[in-house]
mmCIF file of the C-alpha atoms, coordinates in Angstrom:
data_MODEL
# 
_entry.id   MODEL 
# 
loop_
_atom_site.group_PDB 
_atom_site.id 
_atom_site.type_symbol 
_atom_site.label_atom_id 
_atom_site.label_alt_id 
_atom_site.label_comp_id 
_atom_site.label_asym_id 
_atom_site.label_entity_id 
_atom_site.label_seq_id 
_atom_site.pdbx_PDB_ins_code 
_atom_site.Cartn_x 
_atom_site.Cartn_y 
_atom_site.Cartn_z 
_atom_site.occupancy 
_atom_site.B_iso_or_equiv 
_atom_site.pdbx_formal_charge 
_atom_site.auth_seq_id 
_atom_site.auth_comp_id 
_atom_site.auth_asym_id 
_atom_site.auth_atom_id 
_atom_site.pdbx_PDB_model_num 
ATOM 1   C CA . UNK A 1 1   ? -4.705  -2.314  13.383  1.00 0.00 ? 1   UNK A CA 1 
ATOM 2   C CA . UNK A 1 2   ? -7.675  -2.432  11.429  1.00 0.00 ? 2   UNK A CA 1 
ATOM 3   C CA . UNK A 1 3   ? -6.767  -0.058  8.518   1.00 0.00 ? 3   UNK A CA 1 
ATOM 4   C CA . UNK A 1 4   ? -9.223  0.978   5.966   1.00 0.00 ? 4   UNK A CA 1 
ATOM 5   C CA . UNK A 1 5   ? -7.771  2.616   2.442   1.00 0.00 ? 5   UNK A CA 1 
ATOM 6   C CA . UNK A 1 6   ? -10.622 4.513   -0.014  1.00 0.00 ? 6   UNK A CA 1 
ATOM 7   C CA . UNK A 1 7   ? -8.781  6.713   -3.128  1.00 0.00 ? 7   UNK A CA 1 
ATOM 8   C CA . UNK A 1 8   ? -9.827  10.094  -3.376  1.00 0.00 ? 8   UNK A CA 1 
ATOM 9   C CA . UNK A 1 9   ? -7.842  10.615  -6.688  1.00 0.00 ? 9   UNK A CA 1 
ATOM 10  C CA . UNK A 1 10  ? -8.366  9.505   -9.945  1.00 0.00 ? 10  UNK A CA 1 
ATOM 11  C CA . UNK A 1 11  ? -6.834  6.076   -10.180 1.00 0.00 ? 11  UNK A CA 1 
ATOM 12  C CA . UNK A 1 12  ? -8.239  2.634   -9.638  1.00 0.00 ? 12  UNK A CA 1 
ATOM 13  C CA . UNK A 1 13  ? -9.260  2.437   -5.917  1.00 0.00 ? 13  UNK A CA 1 
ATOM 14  C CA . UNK A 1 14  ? -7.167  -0.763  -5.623  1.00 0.00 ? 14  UNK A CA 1 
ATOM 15  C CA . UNK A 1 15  ? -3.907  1.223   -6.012  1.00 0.00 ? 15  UNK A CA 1 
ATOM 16  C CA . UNK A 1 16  ? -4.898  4.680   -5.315  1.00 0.00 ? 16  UNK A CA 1 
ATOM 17  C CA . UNK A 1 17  ? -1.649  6.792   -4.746  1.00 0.00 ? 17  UNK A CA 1 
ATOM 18  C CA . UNK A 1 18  ? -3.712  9.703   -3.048  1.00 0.00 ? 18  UNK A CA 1 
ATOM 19  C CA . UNK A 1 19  ? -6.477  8.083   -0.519  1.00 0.00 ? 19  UNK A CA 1 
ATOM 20  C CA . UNK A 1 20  ? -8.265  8.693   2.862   1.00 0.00 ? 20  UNK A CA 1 
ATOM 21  C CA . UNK A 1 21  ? -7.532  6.342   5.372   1.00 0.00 ? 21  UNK A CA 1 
ATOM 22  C CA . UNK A 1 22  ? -8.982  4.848   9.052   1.00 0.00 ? 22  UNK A CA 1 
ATOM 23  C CA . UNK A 1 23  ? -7.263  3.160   11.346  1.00 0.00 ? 23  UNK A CA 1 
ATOM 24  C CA . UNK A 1 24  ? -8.601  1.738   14.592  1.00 0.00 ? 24  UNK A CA 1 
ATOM 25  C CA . UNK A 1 25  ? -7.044  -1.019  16.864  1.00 0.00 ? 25  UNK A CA 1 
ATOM 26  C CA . UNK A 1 26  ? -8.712  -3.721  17.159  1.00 0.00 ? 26  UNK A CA 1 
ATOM 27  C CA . UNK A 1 27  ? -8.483  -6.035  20.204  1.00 0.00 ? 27  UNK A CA 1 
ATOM 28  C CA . UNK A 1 28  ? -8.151  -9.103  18.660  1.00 0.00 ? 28  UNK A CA 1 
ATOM 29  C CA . UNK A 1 29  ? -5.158  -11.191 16.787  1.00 0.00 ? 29  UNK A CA 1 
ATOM 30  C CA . UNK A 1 30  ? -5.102  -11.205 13.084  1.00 0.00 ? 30  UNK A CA 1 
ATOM 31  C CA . UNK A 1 31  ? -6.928  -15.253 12.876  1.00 0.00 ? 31  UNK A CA 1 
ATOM 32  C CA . UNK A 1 32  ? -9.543  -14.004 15.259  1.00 0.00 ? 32  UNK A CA 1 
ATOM 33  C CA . UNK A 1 33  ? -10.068 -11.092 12.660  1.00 0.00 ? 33  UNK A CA 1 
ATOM 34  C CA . UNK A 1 34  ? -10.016 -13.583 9.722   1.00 0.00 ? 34  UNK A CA 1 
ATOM 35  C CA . UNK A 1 35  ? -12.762 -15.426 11.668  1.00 0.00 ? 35  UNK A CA 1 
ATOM 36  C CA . UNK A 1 36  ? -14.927 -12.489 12.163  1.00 0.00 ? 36  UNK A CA 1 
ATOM 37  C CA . UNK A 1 37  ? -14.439 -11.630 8.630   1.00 0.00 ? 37  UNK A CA 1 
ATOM 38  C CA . UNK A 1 38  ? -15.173 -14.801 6.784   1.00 0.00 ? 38  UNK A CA 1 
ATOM 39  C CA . UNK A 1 39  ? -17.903 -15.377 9.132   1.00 0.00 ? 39  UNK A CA 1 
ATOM 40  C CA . UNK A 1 40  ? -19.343 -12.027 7.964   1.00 0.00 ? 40  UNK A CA 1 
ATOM 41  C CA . UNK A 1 41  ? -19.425 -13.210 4.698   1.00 0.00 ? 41  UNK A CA 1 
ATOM 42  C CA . UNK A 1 42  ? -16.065 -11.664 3.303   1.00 0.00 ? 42  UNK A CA 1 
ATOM 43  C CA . UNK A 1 43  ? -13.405 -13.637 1.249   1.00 0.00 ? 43  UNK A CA 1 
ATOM 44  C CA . UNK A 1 44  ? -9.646  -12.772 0.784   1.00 0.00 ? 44  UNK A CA 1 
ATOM 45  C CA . UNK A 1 45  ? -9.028  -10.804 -2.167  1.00 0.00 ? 45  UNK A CA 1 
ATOM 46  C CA . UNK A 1 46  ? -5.517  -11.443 -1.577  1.00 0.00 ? 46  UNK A CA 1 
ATOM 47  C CA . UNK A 1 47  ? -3.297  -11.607 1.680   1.00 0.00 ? 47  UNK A CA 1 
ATOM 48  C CA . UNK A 1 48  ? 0.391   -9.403  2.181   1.00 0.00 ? 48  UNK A CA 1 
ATOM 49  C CA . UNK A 1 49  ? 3.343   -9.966  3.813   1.00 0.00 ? 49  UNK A CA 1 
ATOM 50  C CA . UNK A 1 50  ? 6.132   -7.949  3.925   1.00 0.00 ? 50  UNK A CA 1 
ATOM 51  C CA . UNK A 1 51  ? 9.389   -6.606  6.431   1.00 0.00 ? 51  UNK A CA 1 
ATOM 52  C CA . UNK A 1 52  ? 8.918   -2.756  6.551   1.00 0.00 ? 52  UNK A CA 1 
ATOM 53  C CA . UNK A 1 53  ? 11.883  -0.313  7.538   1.00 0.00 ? 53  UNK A CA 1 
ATOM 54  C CA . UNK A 1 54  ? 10.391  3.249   8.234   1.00 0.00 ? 54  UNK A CA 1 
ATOM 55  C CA . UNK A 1 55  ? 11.589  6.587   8.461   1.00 0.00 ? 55  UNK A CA 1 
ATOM 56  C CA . UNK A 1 56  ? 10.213  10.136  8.610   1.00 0.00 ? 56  UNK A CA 1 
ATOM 57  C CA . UNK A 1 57  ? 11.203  13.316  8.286   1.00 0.00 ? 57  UNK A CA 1 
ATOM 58  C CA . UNK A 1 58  ? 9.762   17.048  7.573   1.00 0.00 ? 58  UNK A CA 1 
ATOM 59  C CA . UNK A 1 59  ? 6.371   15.521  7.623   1.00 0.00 ? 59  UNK A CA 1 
ATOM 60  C CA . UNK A 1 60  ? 6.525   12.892  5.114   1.00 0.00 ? 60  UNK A CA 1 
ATOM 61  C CA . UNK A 1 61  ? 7.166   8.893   5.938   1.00 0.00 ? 61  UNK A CA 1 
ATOM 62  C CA . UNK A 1 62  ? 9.144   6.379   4.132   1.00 0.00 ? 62  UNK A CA 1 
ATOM 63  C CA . UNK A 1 63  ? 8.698   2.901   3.938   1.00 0.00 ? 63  UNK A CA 1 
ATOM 64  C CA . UNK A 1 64  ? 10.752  0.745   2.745   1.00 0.00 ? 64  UNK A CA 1 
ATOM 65  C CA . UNK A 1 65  ? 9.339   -2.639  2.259   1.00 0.00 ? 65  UNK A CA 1 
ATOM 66  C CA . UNK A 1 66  ? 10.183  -6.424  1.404   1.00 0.00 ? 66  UNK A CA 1 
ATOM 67  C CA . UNK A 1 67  ? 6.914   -7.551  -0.016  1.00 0.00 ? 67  UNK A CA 1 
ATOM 68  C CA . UNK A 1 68  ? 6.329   -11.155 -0.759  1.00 0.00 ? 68  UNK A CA 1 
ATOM 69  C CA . UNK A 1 69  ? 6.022   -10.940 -4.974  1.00 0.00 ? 69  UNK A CA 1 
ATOM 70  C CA . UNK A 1 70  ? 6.873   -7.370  -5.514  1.00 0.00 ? 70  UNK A CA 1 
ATOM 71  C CA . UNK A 1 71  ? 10.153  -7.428  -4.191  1.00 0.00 ? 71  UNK A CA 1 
ATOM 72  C CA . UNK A 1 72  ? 12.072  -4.622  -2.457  1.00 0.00 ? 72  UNK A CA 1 
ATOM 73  C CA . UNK A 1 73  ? 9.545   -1.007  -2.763  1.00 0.00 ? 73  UNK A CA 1 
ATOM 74  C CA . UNK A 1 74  ? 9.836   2.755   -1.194  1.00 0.00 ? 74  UNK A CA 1 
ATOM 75  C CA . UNK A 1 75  ? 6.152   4.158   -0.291  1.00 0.00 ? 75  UNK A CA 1 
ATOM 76  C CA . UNK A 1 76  ? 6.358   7.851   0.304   1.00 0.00 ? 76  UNK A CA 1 
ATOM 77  C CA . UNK A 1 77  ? 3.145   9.189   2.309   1.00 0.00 ? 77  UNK A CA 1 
ATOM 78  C CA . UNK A 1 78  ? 2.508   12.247  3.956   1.00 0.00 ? 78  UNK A CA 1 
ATOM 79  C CA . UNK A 1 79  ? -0.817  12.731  6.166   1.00 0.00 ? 79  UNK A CA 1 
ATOM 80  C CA . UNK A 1 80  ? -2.664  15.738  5.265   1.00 0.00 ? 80  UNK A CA 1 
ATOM 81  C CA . UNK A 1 81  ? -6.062  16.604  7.011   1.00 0.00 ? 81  UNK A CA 1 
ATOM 82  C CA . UNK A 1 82  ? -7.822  18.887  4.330   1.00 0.00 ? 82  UNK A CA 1 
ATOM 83  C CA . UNK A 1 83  ? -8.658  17.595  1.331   1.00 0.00 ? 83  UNK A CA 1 
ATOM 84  C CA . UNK A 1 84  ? -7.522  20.685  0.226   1.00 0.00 ? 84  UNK A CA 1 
ATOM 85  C CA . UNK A 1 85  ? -3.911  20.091  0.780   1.00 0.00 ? 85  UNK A CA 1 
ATOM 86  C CA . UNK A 1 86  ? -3.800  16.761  -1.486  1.00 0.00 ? 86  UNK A CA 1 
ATOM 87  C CA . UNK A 1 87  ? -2.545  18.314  -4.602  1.00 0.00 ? 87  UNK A CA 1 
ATOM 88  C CA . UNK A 1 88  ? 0.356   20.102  -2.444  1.00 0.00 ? 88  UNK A CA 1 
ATOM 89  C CA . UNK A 1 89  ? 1.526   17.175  -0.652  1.00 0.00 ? 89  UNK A CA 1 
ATOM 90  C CA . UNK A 1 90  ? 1.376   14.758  -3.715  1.00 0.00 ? 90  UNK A CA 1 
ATOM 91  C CA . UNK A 1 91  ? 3.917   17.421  -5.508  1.00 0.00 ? 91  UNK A CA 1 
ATOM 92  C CA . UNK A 1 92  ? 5.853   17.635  -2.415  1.00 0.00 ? 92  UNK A CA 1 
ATOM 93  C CA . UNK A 1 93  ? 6.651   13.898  -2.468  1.00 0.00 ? 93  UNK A CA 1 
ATOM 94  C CA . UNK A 1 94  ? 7.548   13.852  -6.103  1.00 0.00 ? 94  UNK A CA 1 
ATOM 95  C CA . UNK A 1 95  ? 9.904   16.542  -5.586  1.00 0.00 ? 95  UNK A CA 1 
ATOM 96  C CA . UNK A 1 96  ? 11.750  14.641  -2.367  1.00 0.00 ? 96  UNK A CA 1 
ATOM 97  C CA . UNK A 1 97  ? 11.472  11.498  -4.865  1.00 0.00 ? 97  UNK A CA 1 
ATOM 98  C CA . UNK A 1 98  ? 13.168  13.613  -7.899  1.00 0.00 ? 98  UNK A CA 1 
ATOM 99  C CA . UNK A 1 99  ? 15.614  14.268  -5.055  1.00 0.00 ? 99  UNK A CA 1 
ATOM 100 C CA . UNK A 1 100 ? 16.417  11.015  -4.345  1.00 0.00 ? 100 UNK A CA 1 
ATOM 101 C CA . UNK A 1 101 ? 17.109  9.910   -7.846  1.00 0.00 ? 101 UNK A CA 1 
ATOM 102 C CA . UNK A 1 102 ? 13.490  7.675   -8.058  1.00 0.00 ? 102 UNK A CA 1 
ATOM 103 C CA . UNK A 1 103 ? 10.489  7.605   -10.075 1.00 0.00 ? 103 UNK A CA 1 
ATOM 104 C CA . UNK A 1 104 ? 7.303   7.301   -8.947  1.00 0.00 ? 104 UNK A CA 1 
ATOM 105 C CA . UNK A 1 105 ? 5.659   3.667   -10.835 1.00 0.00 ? 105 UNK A CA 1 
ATOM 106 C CA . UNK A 1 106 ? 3.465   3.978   -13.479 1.00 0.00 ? 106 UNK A CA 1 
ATOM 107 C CA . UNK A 1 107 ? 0.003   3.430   -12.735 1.00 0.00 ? 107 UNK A CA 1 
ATOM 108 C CA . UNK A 1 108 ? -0.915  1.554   -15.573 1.00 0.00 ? 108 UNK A CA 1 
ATOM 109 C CA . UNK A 1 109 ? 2.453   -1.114  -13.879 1.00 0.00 ? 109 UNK A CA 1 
ATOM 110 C CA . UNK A 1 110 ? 0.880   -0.733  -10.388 1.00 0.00 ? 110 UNK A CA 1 
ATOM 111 C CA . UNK A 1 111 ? -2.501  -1.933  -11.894 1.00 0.00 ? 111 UNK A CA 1 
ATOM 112 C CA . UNK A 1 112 ? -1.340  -4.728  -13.671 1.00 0.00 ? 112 UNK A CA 1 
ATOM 113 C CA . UNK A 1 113 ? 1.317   -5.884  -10.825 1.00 0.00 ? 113 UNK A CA 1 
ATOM 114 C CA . UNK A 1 114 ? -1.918  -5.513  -8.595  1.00 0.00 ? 114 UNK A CA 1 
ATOM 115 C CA . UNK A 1 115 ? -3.894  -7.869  -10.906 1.00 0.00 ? 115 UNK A CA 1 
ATOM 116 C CA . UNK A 1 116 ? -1.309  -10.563 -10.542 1.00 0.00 ? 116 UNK A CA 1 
ATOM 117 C CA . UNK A 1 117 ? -0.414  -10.637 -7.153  1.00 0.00 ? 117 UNK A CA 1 
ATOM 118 C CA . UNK A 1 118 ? -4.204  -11.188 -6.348  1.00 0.00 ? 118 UNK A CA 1 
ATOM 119 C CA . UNK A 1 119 ? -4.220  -14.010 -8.698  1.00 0.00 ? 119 UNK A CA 1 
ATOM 120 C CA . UNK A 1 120 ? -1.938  -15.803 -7.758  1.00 0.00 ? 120 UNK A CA 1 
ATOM 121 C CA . UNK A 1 121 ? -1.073  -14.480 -4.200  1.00 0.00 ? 121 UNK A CA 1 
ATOM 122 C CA . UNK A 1 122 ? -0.901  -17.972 -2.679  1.00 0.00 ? 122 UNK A CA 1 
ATOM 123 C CA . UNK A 1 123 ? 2.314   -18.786 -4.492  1.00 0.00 ? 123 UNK A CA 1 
ATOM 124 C CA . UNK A 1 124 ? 3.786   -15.579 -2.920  1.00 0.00 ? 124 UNK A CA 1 
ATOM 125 C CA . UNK A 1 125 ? 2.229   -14.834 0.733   1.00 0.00 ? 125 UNK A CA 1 
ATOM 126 C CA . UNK A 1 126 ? 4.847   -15.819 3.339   1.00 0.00 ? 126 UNK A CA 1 
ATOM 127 C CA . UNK A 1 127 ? 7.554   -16.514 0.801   1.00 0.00 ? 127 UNK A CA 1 
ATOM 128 C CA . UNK A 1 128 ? 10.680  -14.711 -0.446  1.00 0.00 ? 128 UNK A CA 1 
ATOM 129 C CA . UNK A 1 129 ? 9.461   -15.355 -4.541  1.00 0.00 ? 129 UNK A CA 1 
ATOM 130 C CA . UNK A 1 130 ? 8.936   -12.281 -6.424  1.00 0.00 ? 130 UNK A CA 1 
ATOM 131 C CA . UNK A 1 131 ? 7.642   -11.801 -9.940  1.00 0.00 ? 131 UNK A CA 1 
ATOM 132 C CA . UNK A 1 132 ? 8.288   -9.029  -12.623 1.00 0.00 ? 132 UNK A CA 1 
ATOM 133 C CA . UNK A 1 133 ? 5.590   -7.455  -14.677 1.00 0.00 ? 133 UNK A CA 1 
ATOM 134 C CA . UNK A 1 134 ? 6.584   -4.877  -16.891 1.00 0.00 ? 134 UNK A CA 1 
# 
C-alpha cells in the first residue's frame, strides 16, 4: 500500500495525531517503489520498520507495534468520514485509553522522538536498538 498521511489538527504535520489519510495499492514491491521514487526526485526522510499486532473493536483499531528505535507503542485510530466527527472520535479514544490505564504521549515527546529517529534512522531501521528521549 501506498499510504499518504496529511494532519488536519493542530500539531506538526510530521506527527499529527488527528489526519486524513489515502491509501491505494500499488502493484509493485516496495524496491520497485523506492526506484520510482528516487527517480522522481524524492529522498528518504527516514525509513520504518516495525512487527504490528492489531485489534479492533466498537469502531476503533489498535496497534500494537515493535518499532525499530521507539520500542514497544499502542496507536489508537478510529476512521471517521466527516470532518465533522474528528473532535468526537479523538475524545472517544482518550476515554478507551483512560480506560486502559495509558496516556496519550506528549506532543512536544512525539516531536522531538520524531526529530531523532530521522536523524539517525540508519542506526535503527531493521534492527532491534531503541533509544529514549524524554
Amino acid at each position: 500500500l501506498l499510504v499518504l498521511k496529511i494532519s488536519v489538527g493542530d500539531d506538526t504535520s510530521d506527527n499529527g495525531v488527528r489526519r486524513v489519510e489515502f491509501e491505494q495499492k500499488v502493484s509493485m514491491s516496495l524496491d520497485e517503489l523506492d526506484k520510482v521514487l528516487i527517480s522522481a526526485g524524492c529522498s528518504y526522510q527516514a525509513k520504518w520498520s516495525r512487527e504490528r499486532e492489531e485489534y479492533s473493536g466498537k469502531d476503533v483499531k489498535v496497534c500494537i507495534d515493535r518499532n525499530a528505535g521507539y520500542g514497544y507503542l499502542a496507536e489508537f485510530e478510529k476512521v471517521v468520514s466527516d470532518e465533522n466527527e474528528i473532535a468526537d472520535a479523538h475524545k472517544q479514544i482518550l476515554d478507551m485509553m483512560r480506560n486502559f490505564g495509558v496516556d496519550e504521549l506528549p506532543q512536544d515527546r512525539l516531536e522531538r522522538m520524531f526529530d531523532y529517529y530521522n536523524k539517525n534512522w540508519k542506526d535503527y531501521y531493521g534492527t532491534e536498538n531503541t533509544f529514549i528521549i524524554e
